[in-house]
C-alpha positions as CSV (number, residue, x, y, z in Angstrom):
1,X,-1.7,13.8,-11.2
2,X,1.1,15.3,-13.1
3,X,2.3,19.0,-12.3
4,X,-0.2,18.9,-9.1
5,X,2.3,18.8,-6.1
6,X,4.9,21.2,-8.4
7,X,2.3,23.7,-9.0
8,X,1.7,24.1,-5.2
9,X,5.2,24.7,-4.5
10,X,5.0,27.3,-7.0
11,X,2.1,28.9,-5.3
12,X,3.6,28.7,-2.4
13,X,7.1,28.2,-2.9
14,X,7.4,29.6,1.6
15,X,5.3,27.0,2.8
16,X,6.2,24.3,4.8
17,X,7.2,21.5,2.4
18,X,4.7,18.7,4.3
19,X,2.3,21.3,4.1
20,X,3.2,21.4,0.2
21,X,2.1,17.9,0.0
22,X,-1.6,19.0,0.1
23,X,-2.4,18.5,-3.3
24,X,-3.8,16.1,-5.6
25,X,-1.6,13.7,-7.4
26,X,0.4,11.1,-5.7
27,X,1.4,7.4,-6.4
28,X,0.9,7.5,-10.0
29,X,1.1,4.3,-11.9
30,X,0.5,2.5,-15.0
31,X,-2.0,-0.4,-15.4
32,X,-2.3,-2.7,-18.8
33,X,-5.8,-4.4,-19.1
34,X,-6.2,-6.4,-22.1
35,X,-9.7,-8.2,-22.1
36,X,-10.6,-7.5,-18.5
37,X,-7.4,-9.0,-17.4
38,X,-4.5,-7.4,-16.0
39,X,-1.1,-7.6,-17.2
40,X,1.2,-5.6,-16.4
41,X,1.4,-2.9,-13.3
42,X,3.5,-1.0,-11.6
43,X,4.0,2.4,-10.0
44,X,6.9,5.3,-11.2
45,X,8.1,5.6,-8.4
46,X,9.8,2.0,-8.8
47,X,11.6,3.5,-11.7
48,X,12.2,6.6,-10.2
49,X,13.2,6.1,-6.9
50,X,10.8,9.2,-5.9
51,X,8.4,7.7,-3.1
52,X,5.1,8.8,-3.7
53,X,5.9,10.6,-6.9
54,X,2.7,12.3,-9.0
55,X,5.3,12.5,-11.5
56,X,3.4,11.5,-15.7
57,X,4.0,7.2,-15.0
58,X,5.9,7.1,-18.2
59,X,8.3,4.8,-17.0
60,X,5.4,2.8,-15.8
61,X,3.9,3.0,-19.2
62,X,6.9,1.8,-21.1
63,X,7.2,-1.4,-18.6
64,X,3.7,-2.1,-19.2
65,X,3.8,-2.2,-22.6
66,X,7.5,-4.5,-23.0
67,X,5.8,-6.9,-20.7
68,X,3.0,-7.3,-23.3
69,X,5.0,-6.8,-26.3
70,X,2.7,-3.6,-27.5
71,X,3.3,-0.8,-28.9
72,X,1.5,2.6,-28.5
73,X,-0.4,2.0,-31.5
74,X,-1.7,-0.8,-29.9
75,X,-3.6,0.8,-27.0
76,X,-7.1,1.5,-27.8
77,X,-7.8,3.4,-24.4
78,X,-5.2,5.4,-22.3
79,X,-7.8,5.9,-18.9
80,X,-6.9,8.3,-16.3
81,X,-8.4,8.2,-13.0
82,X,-9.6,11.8,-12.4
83,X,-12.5,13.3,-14.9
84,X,-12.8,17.1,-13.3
85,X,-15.1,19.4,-14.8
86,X,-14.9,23.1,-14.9
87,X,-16.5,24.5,-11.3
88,X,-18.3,27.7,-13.1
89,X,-19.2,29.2,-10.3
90,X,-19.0,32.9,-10.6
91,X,-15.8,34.7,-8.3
92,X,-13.7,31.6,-8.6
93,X,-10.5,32.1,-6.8
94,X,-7.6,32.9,-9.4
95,X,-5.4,29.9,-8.1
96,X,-8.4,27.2,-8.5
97,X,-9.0,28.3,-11.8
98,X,-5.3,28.3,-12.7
99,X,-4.7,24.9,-11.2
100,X,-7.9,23.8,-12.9
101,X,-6.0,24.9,-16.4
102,X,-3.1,23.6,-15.8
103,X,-3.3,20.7,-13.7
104,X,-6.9,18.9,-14.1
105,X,-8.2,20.0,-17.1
106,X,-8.4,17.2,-20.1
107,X,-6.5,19.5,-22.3
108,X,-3.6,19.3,-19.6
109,X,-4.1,15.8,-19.4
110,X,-3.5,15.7,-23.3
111,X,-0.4,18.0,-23.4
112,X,1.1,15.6,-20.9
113,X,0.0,12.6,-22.8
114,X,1.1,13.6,-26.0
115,X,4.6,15.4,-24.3
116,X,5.3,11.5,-22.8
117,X,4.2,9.6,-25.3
118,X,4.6,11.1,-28.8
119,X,3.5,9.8,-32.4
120,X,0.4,9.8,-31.7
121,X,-3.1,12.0,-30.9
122,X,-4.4,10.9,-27.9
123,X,-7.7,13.2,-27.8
124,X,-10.3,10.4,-29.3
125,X,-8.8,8.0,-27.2
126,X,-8.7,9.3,-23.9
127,X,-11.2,8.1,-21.5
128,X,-11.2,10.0,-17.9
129,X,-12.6,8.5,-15.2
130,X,-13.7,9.8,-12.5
131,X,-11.9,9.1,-9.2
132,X,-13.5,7.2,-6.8
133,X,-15.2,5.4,-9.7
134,X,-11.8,4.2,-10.9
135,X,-11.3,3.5,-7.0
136,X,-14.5,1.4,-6.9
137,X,-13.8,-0.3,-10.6
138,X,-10.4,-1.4,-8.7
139,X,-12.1,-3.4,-6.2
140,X,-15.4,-4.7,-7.2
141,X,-14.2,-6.3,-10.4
142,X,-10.6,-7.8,-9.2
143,X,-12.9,-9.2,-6.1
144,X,-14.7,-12.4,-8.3
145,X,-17.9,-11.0,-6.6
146,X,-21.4,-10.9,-9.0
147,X,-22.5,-8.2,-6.5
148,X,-21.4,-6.3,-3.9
149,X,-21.5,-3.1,-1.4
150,X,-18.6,-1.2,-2.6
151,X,-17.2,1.7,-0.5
152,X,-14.2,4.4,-1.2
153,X,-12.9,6.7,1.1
154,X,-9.4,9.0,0.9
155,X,-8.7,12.3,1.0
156,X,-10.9,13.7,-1.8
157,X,-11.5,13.0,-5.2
158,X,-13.0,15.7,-7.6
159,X,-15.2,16.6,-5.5
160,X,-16.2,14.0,-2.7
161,X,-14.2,12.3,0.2
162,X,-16.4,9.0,0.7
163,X,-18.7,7.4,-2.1
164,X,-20.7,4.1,-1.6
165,X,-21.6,2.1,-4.6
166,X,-23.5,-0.8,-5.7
167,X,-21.5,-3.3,-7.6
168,X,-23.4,-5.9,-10.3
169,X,-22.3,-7.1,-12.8
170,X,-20.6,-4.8,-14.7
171,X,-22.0,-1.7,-13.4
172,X,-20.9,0.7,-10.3
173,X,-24.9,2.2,-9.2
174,X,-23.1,5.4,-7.0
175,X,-25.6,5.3,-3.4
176,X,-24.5,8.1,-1.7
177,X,-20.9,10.4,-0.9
178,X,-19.5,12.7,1.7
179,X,-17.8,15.6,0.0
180,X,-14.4,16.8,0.4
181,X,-15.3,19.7,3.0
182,X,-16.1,16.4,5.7
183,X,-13.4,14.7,4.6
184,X,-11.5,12.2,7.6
185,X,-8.8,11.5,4.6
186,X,-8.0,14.9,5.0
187,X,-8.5,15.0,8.4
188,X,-6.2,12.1,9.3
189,X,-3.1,14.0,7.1
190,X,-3.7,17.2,9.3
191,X,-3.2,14.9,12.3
192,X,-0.5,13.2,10.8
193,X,0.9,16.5,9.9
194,X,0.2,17.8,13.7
195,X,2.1,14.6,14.8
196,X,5.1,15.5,13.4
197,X,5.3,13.0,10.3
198,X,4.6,13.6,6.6
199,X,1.1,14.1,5.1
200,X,0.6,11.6,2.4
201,X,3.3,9.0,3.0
202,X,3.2,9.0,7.2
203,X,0.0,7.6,8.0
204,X,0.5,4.3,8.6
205,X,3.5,5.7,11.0
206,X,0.3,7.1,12.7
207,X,-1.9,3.6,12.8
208,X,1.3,2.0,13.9
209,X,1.5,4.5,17.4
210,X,-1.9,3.9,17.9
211,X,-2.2,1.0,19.8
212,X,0.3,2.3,22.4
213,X,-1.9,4.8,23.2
214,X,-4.9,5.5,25.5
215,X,-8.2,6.5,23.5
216,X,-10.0,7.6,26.0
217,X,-7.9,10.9,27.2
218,X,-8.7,13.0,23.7
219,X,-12.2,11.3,23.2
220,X,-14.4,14.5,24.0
221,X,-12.5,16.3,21.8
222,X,-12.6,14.1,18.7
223,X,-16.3,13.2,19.2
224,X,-16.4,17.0,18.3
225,X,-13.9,16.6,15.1
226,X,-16.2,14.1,14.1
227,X,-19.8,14.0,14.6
228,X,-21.9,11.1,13.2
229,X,-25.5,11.9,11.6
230,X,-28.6,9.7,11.6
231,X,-28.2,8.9,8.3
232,X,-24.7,6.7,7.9
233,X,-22.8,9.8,7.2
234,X,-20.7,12.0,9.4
235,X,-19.4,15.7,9.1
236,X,-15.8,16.9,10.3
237,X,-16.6,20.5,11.2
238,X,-12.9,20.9,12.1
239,X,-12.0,21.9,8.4
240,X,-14.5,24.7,8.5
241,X,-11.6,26.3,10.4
242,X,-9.8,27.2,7.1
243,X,-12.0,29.7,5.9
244,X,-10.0,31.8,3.6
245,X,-8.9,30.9,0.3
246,X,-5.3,30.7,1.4
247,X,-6.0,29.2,4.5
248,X,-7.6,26.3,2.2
249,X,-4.5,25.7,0.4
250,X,-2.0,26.1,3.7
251,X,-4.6,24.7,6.3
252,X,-3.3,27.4,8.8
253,X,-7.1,27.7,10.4
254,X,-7.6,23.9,11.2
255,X,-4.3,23.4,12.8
256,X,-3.9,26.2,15.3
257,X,-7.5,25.0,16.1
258,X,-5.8,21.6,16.7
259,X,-3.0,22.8,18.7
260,X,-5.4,24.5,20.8
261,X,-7.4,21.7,21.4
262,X,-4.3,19.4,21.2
263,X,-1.9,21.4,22.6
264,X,1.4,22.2,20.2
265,X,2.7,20.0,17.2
266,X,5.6,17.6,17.8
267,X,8.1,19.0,15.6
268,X,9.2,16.1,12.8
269,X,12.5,13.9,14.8
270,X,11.8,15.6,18.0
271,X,10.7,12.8,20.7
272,X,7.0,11.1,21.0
273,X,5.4,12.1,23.5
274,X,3.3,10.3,26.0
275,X,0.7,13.0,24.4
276,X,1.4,12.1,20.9
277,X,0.2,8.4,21.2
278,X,-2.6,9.3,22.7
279,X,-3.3,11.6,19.9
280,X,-2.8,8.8,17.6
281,X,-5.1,6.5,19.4
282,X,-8.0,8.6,19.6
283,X,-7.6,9.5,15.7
284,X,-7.4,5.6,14.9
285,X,-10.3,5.1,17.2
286,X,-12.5,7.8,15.2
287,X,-11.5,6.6,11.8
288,X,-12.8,3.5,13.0
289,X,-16.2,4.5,14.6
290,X,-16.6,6.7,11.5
291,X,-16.3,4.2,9.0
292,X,-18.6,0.9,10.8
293,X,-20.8,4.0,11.0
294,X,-21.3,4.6,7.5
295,X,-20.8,0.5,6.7
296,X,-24.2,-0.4,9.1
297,X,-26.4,2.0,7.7
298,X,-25.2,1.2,3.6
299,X,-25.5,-2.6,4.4
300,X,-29.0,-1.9,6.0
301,X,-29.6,0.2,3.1
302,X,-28.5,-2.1,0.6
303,X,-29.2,-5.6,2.1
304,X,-25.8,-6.1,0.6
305,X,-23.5,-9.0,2.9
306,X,-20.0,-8.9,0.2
307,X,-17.7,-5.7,0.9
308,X,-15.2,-4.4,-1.5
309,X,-13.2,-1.1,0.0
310,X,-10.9,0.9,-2.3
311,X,-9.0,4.1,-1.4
312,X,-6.0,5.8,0.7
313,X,-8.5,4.8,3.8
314,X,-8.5,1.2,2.9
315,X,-5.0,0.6,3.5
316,X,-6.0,1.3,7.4
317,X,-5.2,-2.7,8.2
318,X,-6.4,-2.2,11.9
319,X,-9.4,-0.4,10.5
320,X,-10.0,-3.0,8.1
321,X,-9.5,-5.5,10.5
322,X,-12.1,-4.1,13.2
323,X,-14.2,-4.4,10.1
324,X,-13.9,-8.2,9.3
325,X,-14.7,-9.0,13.4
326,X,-17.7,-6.6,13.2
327,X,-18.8,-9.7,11.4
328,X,-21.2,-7.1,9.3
329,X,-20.6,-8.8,6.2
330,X,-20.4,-12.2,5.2
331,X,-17.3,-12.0,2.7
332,X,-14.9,-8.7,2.4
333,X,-12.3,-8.0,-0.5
334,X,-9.7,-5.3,-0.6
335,X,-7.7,-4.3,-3.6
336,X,-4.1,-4.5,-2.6
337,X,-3.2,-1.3,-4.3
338,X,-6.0,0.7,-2.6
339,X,-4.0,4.0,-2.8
340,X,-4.0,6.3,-6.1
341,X,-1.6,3.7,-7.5
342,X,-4.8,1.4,-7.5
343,X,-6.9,3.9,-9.3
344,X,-4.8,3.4,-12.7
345,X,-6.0,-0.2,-12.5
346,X,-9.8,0.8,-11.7
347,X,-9.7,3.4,-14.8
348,X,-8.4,0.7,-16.7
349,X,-10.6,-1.7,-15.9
350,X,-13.7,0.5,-15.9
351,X,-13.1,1.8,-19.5
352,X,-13.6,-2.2,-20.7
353,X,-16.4,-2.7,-17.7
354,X,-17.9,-5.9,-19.6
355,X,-15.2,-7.8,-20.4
356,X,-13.0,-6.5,-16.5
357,X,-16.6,-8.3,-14.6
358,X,-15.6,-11.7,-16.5
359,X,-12.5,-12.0,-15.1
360,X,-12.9,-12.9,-11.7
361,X,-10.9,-12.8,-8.7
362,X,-7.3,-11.7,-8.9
363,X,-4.8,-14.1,-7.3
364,X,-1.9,-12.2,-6.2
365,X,-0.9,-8.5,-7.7
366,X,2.4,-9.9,-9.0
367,X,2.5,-7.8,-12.3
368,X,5.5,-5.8,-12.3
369,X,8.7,-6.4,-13.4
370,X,10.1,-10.0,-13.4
371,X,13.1,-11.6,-13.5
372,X,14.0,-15.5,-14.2
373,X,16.6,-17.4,-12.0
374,X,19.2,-17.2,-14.6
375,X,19.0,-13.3,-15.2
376,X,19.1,-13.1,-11.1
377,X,22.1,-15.2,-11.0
378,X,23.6,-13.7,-13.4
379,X,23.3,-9.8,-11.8
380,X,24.7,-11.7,-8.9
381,X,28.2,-11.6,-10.2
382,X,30.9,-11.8,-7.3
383,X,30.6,-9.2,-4.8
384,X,33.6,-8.3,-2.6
385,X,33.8,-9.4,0.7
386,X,30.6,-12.0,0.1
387,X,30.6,-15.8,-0.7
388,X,28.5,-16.4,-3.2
389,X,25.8,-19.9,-4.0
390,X,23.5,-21.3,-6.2
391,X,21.2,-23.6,-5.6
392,X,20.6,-26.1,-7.8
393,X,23.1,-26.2,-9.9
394,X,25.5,-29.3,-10.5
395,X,27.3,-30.2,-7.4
396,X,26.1,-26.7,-5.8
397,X,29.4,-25.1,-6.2
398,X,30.0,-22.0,-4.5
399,X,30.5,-20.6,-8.0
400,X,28.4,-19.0,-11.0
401,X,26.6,-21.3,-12.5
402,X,22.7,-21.2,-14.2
403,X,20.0,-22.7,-11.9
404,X,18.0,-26.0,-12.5
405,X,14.3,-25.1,-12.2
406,X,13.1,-28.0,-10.2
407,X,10.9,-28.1,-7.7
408,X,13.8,-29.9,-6.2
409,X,15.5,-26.9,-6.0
410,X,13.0,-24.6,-4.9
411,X,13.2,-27.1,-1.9
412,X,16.5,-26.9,-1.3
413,X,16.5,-23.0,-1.4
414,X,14.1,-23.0,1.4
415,X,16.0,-25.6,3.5
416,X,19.4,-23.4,3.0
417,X,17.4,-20.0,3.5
418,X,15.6,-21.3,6.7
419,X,18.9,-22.1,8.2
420,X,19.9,-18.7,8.0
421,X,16.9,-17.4,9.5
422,X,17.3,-19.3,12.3
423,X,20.7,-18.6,12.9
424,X,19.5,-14.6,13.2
425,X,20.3,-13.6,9.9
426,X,18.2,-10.4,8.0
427,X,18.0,-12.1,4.5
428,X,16.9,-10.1,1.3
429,X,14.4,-12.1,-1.0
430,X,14.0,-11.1,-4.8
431,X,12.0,-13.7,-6.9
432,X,9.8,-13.3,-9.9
433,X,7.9,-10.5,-10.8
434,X,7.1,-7.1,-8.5
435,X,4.1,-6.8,-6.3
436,X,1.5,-3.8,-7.0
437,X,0.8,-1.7,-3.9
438,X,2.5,-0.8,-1.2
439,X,2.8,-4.5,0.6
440,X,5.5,-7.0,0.4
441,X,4.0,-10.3,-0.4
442,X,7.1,-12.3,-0.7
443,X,8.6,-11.5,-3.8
444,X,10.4,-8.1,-3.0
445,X,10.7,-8.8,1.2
446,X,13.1,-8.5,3.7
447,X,12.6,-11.6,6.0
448,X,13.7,-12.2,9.4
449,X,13.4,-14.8,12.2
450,X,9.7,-13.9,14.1
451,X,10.1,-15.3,17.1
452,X,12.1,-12.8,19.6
453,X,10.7,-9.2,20.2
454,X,14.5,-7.9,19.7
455,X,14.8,-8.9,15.8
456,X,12.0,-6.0,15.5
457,X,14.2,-3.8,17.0
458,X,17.4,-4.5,15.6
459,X,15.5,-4.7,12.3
460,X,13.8,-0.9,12.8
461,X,17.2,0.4,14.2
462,X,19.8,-1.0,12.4
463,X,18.4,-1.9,8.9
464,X,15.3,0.1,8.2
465,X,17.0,3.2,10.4
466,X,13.3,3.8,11.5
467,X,10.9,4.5,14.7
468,X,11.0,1.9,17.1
469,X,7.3,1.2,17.6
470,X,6.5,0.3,13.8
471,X,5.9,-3.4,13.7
472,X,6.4,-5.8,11.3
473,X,4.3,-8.5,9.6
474,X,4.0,-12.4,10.0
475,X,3.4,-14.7,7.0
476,X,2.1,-18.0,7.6
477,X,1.0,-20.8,5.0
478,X,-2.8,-20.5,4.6
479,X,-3.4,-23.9,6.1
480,X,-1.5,-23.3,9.2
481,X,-2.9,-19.7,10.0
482,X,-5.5,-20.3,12.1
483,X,-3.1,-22.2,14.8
484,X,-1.6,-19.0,15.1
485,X,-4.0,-16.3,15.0
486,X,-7.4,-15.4,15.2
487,X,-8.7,-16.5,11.9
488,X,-11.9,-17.5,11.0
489,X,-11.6,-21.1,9.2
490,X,-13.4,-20.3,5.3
491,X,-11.5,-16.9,5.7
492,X,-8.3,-17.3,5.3
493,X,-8.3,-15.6,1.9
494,X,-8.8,-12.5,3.1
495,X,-5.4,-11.7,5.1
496,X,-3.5,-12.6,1.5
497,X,-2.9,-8.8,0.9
498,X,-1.8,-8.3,4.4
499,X,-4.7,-5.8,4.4
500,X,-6.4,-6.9,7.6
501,X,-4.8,-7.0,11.6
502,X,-6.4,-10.0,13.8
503,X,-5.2,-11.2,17.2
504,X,-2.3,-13.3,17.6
505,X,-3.6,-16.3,19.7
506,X,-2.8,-16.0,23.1
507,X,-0.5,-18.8,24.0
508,X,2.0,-17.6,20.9
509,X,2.4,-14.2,21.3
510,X,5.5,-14.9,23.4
511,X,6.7,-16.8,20.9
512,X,6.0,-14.3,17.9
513,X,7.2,-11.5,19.8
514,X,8.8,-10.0,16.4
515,X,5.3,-9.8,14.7
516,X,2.9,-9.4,17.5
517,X,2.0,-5.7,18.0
518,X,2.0,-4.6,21.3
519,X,-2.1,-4.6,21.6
520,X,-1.5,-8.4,20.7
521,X,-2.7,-7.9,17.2
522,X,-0.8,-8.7,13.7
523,X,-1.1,-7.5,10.1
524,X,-1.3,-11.1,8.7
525,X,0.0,-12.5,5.2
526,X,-1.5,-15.9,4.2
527,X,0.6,-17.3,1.8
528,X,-0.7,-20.3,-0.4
529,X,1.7,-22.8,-2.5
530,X,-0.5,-22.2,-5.4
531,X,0.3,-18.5,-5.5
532,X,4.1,-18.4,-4.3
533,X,5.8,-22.1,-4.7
534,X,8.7,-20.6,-3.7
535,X,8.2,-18.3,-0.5
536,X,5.4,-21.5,0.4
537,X,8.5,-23.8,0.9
538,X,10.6,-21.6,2.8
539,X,7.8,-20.7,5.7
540,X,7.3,-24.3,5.5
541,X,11.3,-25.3,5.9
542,X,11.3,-22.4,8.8
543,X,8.4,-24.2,11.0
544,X,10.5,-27.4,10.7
545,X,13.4,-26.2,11.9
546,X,12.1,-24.3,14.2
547,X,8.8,-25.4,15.1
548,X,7.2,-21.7,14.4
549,X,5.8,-21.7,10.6
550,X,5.8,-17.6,10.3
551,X,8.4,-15.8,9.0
552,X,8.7,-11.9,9.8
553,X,8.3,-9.9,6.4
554,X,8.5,-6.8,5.2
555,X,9.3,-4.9,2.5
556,X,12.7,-4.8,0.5
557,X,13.9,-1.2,0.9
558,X,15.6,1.1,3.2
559,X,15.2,4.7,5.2
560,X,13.5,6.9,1.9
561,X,13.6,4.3,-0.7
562,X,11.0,2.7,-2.5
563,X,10.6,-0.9,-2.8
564,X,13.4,-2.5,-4.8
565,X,12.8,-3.1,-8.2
566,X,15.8,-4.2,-9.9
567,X,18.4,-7.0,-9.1
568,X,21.1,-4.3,-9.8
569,X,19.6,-2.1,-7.5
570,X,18.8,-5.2,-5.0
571,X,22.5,-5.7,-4.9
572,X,23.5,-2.2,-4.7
573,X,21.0,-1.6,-1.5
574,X,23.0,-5.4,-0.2
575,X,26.0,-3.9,-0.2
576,X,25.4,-0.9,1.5
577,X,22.8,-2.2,4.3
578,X,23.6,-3.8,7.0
579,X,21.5,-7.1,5.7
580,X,23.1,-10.0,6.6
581,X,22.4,-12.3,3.2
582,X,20.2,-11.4,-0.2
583,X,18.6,-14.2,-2.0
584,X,18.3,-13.5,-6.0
585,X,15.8,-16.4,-7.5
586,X,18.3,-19.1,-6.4
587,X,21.3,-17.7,-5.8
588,X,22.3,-16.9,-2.2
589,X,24.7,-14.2,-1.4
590,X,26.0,-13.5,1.9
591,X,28.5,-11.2,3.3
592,X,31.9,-12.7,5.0
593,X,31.8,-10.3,8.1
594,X,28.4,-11.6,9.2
595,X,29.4,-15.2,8.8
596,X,32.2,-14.3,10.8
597,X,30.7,-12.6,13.2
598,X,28.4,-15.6,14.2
């Protein structure tokens, strides 16, 4: 939401800048639908370097539109994934109605539009959508399901904080919401906020701490945050606590209540506290009882056994997760963009409802910005201090050269790549085109050898600069997941957006001590040759060299930077890291002091 997190600081230019971050409007992005189909998206920030910027996508835009060779003309709809509505009630606070005007009002909407993207009236072809009906629109028709329970739940949107619908067809019937004033989205930023980390970007720094923690030591006092009602929903009478108009902007009432009840906030970089991941267990635990809560009575409601979830709350893999063993529904689907990003695709898709319900399910979100083997090779160039390869080409000198595409080659990538793994190198991988959402899904990674606990932690320390305890992911070719964890066979699809934690099977957790949380659980990636030739063949080469078919990955970036985006900016980020070799398409570059060294 353009001008939303700028027009706090304005209003409260003092505040504390996490406590800034309490506004609507982050992870803005651009989506192209053309016939129910999705084309081209991607989120500014790529282009910006700003993580979680609210910032007008007009870089997204642009991108969108040279991927499909359109123009602006061309557009028949520009959606936007909020639709709020005057409040008219009498006595409105001055600041709502200001933000109102200058934030969420269509006529704002329009200024901005027509400021970004001139030569053009936007007004008759705007279509707003409201928010957790983009959310919804994301999910239920990217899923391939003819029906479906569909349920979003974030911070807020207009007006609500949870919404169930009923997916058919092309229609989204809405069942039933929580508004914003019971909102655990909100609830789990405070928390985030009182841990120490930032609102709005941190949380999954929060699920991460969780399983280190003991549940049970804060559970009074959550069953108190959170009280669950006889009819699926729940309140949070916690946010009552802010009961001025300031205090609803600052949140000053509900957090002295929690460091009453929680004792004092960890100050952000001061030391975690035994405290602290207790906290964050007890909060994980209550997101979780809160939302099988409200999933048991809309399935008993509905009759409905196919799950779509959408929204910031979605992205909660271990929630997710807890879900999908619950067993409650027979088949579950989770747009891998779930966050605002996402909802740029939903108010797409929902504009064109009838033709976005033919199109069945999505395959893998890779619709940002691509790049072909030569381009990458070519950005290679010769870096100082680095020897560089490509695969492929005649004789595989150690020189430029342009890259057979052969599936030949793609083999021999993975053989060379695999090797390097396995000798303990950190290896960049840029292929193809950009994934949507936050996940690495092996075209933008960083990948790393999964089977000794200290790669996680020389990873986190030296590469990522970052907490100790955040874990990593495994991904594992489809057909050899369930040898390795607790996988369901028919379910395999699911863990393809490495949306969903499961058990890593007892006797390999040793052996995957790099990916294997300490609760014994992973945040799985299948990975199927189908979808990703390329990143199939190197888990593949990897389990024959080693006799371990996972490969650690996450996503290409460092301490404060968004996922990489460019091959320029790839190699820039190279350089500068401490990675030990970057892969461009085919062409393998790796630097001299860590060949050296080993």
């Amino acid at each position: 939401m353009h001008n939303g997190t700028d027009f706090k600081r304005r209003a409260f230019p003092d505040a504390d800048p996490r406590i800034q971050r309490f506004a609507q409007g982050y992870e803005s992005a651009a989506a192209l639908v053309v016939d129910g189909e999705t084309v081209a998206a991607a989120a500014e920030e790529r282009f910006t370097g700003e993580k979680t910027t609210g910032a007008f996508p007009v870089n997204a835009i642009r991108y969108c539109l040279a991927e499909a060779g359109l123009k602006l003309d061309d557009i028949d709809r520009l959606a936007h994934g909020f639709a709020y509505r005057p409040s008219g009630l009498p006595g409105e606070p001055a600041l709502s109605a200001a933000r109102y005007r200058e934030v969420y009002s269509k006529e704002a909407q329009l200024r901005w539009a027509e400021e970004f993207l001139p030569g053009r009236s936007w007004d008759e072809r705007f279509t707003p959508v409201p928010h957790h009906l983009a959310h919804a629109a994301s999910t239920f028709y990217p899923s391939g399901f003819d029906r479906s329970l569909v349920v979003v739940s974030d911070g807020m949107g207009e007006t609500e904080s949870l919404s169930v619908f009923l997916g058919a067809g092309d229609r989204l019937e809405p069942v039933s919401t929580i508004p914003a004033m019971h909102s655990i989205g909100i609830l789990y930023a405070l928390l985030t906020h009182h841990l120490g980390f930032v609102p709005f970007m941190d949380e999954y720094k929060v699920m991460g701490l969780a399983p280190f923690g003991d549940a049970k030591r804060y559970f009074d006092t959550f069953a108190e945050l959170v009280q669950l009602r006889d009819d699926g929903s729940y309140t949070v009478p916690l946010l009552a606590r802010d009961r001025t108009a300031e205090e609803q902007e600052t949140h000053d009432g509900v957090l002295r209540e929690l460091a009453k009840r929680l004792g004092p906030a960890r100050k952000p970089g001061a030391e975690v506290s035994r405290e602290h991941i207790d906290i964050a267990a007890a909060l994980q635990a209550t997101i979780e009882s809160s939302l099988l809560h409200v999933l048991r009575a809309a399935r008993e409601q509905t009759g409905e056994r196919r799950l779509c979830l959408a929204g910031g709350v979605a992205l909660n893999c271990s929630a997710n997760g807890l879900v999908s063993r619950s067993r409650l529904f027979d088949d579950i689907f989770v747009q891998p963009a779930a966050s605002d990003d996402g909802s740029a695709l939903g108010a797409a898709l929902q504009a064109d409802a009838t033709a976005s319900a033919r199109a069945g399910r999505m395959a893998m979100p890779f619709w940002g910005p691509g790049f072909s083997d030569e381009e990458l090779a070519a950005a290679a160039g010769a870096p100082e201090g680095c020897t560089v390869r490509h695969i492929g080409t005649t004789g595989n000198a150690e020189s430029a050269g342009t890259a057979d595409i052969t599936l030949d080659g793609d083999r021999e990538l993975a053989e060379h790549v695999a090797e390097l793994l396995e000798e303990g190198l950190i290896v960049a991988w840029f292929q193809g085109r950009m994934e949507f959402g936050p996940r690495a899904l092996g075209n933008r990674s960083i990948l790393a050898d999964p089977r000794q606990e200290g790669m996680r932690d020389r990873i986190n320390a030296v590469v990522k600069e970052r907490e100790s305890f955040r874990p990593f992911a495994p991904a594992v070719r489809v057909e050899d997941a369930a040898d390795y964890f607790d996988i369901a066979p028919g379910s395999e699809h699911r863990y393809a957006h490495m949306l969903f934690v499961t058990s890593t099977r007892a006797e390999h957790r040793a052996g995957l001590g790099a990916v294997t949380h300490v609760d014994g659980t992973a945040r799985v990636q299948t990975v199927r040759a189908e979808d990703n030739r390329r990143f199939w063949e190197l888990i593949g080469a990897f389990g024959r060299r080693t006799g371990t078919s996972v490969v650690l990955n996450t996503s290409f970036n460092l301490k404060g930077q968004p996922v990489i985006a460019t091959p320029e900016e790839a190699l820039r980020t190279f350089l500068r890291s401490k990675l030990d070799a970057l892969v461009l398409g085919r062409t393998v570059i790796r630097k001299e002091a860590r060949r050296d060294a080993r």
